[in-house]
Structure formats: C-alpha cells, structure tokens
C-alpha positions in Angstrom: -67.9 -10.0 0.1 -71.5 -11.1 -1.5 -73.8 -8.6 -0.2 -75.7 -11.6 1.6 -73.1 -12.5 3.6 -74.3 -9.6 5.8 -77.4 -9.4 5.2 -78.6 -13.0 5.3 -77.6 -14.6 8.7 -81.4 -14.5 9.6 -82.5 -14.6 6.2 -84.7 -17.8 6.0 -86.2 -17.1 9.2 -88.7 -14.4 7.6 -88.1 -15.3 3.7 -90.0 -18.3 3.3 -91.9 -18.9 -0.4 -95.5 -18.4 -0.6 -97.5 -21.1 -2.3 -99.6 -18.5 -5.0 -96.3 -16.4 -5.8 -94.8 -20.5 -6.3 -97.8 -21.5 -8.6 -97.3 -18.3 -10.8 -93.4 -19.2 -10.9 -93.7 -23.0 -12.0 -96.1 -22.0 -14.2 -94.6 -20.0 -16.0 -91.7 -22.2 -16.4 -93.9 -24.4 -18.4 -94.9 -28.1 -18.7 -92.4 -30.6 -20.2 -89.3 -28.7 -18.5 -87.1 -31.2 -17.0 -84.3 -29.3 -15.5 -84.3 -26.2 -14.0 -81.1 -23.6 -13.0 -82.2 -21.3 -10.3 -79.8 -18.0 -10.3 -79.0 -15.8 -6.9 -81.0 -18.9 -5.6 -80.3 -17.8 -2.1 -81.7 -20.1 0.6 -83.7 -22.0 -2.0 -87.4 -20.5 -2.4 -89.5 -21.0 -5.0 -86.9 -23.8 -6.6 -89.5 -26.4 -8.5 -88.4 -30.2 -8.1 -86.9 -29.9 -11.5 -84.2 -27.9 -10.0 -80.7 -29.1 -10.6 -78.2 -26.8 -9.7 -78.5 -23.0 -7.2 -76.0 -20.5 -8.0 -75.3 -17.8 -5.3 -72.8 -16.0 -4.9 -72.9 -15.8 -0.6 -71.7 -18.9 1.2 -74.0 -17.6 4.5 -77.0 -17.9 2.1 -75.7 -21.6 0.6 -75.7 -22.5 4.3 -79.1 -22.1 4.7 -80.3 -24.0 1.9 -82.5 -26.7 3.1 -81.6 -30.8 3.2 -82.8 -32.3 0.3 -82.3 -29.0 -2.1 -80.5 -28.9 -5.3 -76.6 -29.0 -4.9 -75.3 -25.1 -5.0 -72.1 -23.3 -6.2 -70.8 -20.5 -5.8 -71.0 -18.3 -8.7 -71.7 -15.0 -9.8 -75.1 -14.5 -12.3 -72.1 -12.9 -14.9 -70.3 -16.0 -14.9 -72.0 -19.1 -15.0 -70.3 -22.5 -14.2 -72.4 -24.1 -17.0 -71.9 -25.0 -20.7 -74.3 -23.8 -23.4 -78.0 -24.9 -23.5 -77.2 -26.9 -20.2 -80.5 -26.8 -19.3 -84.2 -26.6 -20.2 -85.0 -23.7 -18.1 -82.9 -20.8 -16.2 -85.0 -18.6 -13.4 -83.6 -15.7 -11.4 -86.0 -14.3 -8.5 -85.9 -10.8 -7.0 -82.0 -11.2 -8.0 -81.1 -8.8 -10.8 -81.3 -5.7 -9.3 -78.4 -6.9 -6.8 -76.1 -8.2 -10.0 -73.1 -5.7 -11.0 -74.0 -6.2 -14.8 -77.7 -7.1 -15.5 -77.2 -7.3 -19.0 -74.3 -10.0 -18.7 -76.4 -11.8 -16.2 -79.1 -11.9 -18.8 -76.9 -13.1 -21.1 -75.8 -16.0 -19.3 -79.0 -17.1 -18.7 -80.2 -17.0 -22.1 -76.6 -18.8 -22.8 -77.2 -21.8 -20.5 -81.2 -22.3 -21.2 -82.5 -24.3 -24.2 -85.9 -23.1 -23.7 -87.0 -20.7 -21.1 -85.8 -17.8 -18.7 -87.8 -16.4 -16.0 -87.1 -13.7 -14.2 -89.4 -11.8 -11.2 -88.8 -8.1 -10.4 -90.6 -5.1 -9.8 -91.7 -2.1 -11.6 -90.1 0.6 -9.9 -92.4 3.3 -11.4 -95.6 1.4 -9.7 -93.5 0.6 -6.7 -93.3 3.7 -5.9 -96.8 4.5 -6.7 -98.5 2.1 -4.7 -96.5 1.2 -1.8 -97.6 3.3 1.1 -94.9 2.4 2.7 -91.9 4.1 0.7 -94.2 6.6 -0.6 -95.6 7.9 2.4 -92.9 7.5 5.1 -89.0 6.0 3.5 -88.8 8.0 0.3 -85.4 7.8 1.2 -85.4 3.8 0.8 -87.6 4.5 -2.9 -84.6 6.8 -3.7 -82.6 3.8 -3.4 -84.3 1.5 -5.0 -84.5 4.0 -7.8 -80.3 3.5 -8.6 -81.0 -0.4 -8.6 -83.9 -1.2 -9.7 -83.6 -2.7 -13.5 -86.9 -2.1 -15.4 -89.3 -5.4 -16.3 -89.3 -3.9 -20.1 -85.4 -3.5 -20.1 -85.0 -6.9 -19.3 -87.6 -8.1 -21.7 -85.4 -6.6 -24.7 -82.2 -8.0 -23.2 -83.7 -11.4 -23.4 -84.6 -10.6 -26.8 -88.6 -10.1 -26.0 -90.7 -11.0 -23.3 -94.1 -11.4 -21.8 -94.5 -9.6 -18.7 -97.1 -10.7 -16.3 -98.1 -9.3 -12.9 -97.8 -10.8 -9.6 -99.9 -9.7 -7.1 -99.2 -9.8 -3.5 -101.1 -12.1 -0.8 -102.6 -9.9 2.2 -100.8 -12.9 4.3 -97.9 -13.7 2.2 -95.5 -16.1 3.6 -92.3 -14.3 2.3 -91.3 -11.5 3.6 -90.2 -9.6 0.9 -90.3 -6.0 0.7 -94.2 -4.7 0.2 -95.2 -8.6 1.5 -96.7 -6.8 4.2 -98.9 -4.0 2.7 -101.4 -4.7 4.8 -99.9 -5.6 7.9 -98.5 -2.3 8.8 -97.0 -3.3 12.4 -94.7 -5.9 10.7 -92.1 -2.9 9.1 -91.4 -2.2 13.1 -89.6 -5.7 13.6 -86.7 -5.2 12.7 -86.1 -8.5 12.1 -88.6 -8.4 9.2 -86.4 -5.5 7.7 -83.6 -7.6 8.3 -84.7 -10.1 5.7 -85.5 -7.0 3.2 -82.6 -5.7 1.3 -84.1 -2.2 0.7 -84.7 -1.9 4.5 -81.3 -3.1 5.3 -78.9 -1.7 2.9 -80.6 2.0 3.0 -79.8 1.9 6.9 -81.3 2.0 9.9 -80.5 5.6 10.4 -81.8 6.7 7.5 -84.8 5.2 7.9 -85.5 5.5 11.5 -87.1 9.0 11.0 -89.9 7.3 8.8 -90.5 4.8 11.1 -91.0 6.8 14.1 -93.9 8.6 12.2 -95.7 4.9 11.4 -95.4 4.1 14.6 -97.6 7.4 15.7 -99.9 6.8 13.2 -100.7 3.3 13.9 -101.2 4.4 17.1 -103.3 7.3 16.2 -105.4 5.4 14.0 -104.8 7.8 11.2 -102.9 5.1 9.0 -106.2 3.0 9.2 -108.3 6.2 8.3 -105.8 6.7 5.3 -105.5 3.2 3.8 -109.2 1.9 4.7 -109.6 0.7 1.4 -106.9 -1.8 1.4 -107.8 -3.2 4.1 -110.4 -5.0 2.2 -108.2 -6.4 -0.6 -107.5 -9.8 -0.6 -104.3 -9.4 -2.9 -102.6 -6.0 -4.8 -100.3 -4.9 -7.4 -97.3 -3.5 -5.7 -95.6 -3.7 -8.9 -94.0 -7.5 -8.9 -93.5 -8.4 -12.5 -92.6 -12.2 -14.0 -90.5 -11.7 -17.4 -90.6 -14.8 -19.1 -88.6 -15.4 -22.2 -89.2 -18.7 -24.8 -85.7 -19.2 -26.5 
C-alpha cells in the first residue's frame, strides 16, 4: 500500500499550494517549456498549466486531484510510464524522501526530461537547526526525518550538477507542510494539520504526544513567545526548503 493511502484521506483539506512557493517553482522550470511531468504529484499542487501527466503512486491521493487537472497514473518515481525525452520538463516536490530508491527516481527523471528537472526538498542539517519545533520539543520526529531525508547536494550530483536555491517560508503559508507554520505555533495542536504532515503522522501520535503536551504549556505560559520573540517579526524564514534544479 502507497504510504498515502493512509495518510492522505484529508490530505487536500490542509495541503493547498501557496502562490510565492508556486512563483519560485514555475520559475525555475523556465520560460519556453511546453510540457511538464509532475512526479509523486499527489493531489496536484504547484502543477503549472503546462502539466501533462501526474504520477503517484496512491489511488486516495489521485482521488483528490482537482477537475480540470492533468490526467494521472499510477506509477512509482522508479518506474516511469514514459519513453525517453517525453517531455520538456520533469518536477518532483517534497517527494523524494518518501521514494524506496532516490537515485533510480532521479534517474527516471533525467531519462524522461529533454530539458529540465526540478526537484524541492529540505536540508536536513538546517531543518534541524532552525525549526523550533523539532528542535525544541519532537526531536524524536527530527530523528526520523534524519533516516529519510535525502540531501539537496546528493541529489544535485545524481542529476549530474545542480543549482540549489532556497525557499523561504511565508509567515501565512497556504500549504501546510511541515515547518509552514513556524510562526503560528497553536496550529501543531490540530491534529488535523499533523494529519496532512508526513513527519507528524508517520513518527506517531504516541511518540510525539510528550512534545506536544509541553507546547501546549508554554503557549500558555507565554514562555514560547518570550523564546521565539524575534520571529515573530519575520515576514518569511529559511527552515531549510531547497529547489534543485538541473538543465539537461
């Protein structure tokens, strides 16, 4: 069973794309691209109208694909449904770190794309530096991230060099991905916001529940204000998001 299949009944409800992370994403995709293959498209963010085929490998998550999106297929990132050089441009978005072999995945996509790959990740190493959240109070989830997480400059020399660029995250970003919330502190106590967050979700509720007690006390001491008074001035921050982008 795709991992989504269990995780992603509710997954559009709080995963919806955020129109700065999109600008950075079709930019970097480029002018004069005319066709696009999105891979562990899930529900469909991000996908530029150039889009002409999703691949994901959870039925629950085609499902939710809105009316009017590119047809998907069922497929796995290691074994693409395509020929070679199918298309101008392949893109694969907070994805990798849930394939069983990166490097094949990587491989496909520089097999099916004339021109371009673009992949977005995360730098574990700042990740973990930066997020208050797993630093502070779900080490355990970091932990897990740590046995997943596929570094931006490892996937730069599997797609044969790369530029790496950093994405920084909205203080009201629409999608609810993992540190979308830095700044909104009271949102990691929804569990249906974790629900949409695969480090929240497949670490476990148990696990986690320890950490989340003590938030919960300190937003309502007023001590995680005192701590973290400086971001709440930011308007954006680096929690370690990373576009790879690859010219073929």
């Amino acid at each position: 069973m795709a991992t989504y299949d269990s995780l992603g009944t509710a997954y559009a409800r709080t995963r919806r794309p955020d129109p700065r992370i999109a600008a950075r994403i079709h930019a970097a995709l480029g002018d004069g691209i005319t066709n696009v293959l999105n891979v562990g498209a899930g529900t469909g963010s991000y996908e530029p109208p150039q889009t002409v085929l999703a691949v994901e490998p959870s039925r629950v998550m085609l499902d939710q694909r809105p009316p009017g999106a590119a047809p998907g297929v069922r497929a796995v990132a290691e074994h693409l449904p395509l020929r070679d050089g199918a298309v101008d441009a392949a893109m694969a978005l907070l994805t990798v770190h849930h394939w069983s072999d990166p490097a094949a995945g990587i491989r496909e996509l520089r097999r099916v794309a004339r021109r371009r790959v673009v992949v977005l990740t995360w730098d574990q190493d700042v990740f973990r530096e930066r997020f208050w959240l797993v630093r502070e109070y779900l080490p355990e989830a970091a932990a897990f991230d740590d046995t997943r997480a596929v570094p931006a400059g490892r996937l730069a020399d599997l797609l044969g060099g790369a530029r790496q660029e950093t994405v920084p995250v909205p203080h009201d970003c629409a999608d609810g991905f993992a540190a979308a919330y830095w700044r909104r502190p009271h949102a990691y106590l929804d569990p249906r916001v974790r629900a949409g967050i695969s480090l929240f979700a497949q670490t476990g509720e148990d696990v986690i529940a320890p950490g989340l007690a003590r938030l919960a006390d300190d937003l309502t001491s007023g001590r995680w204000h005192t701590r973290h008074a400086g971001l709440l001035a930011l308007d954006a921050a680096d929690m370690g998001y990373r576009l790879v982008v690859a010219e073929l």
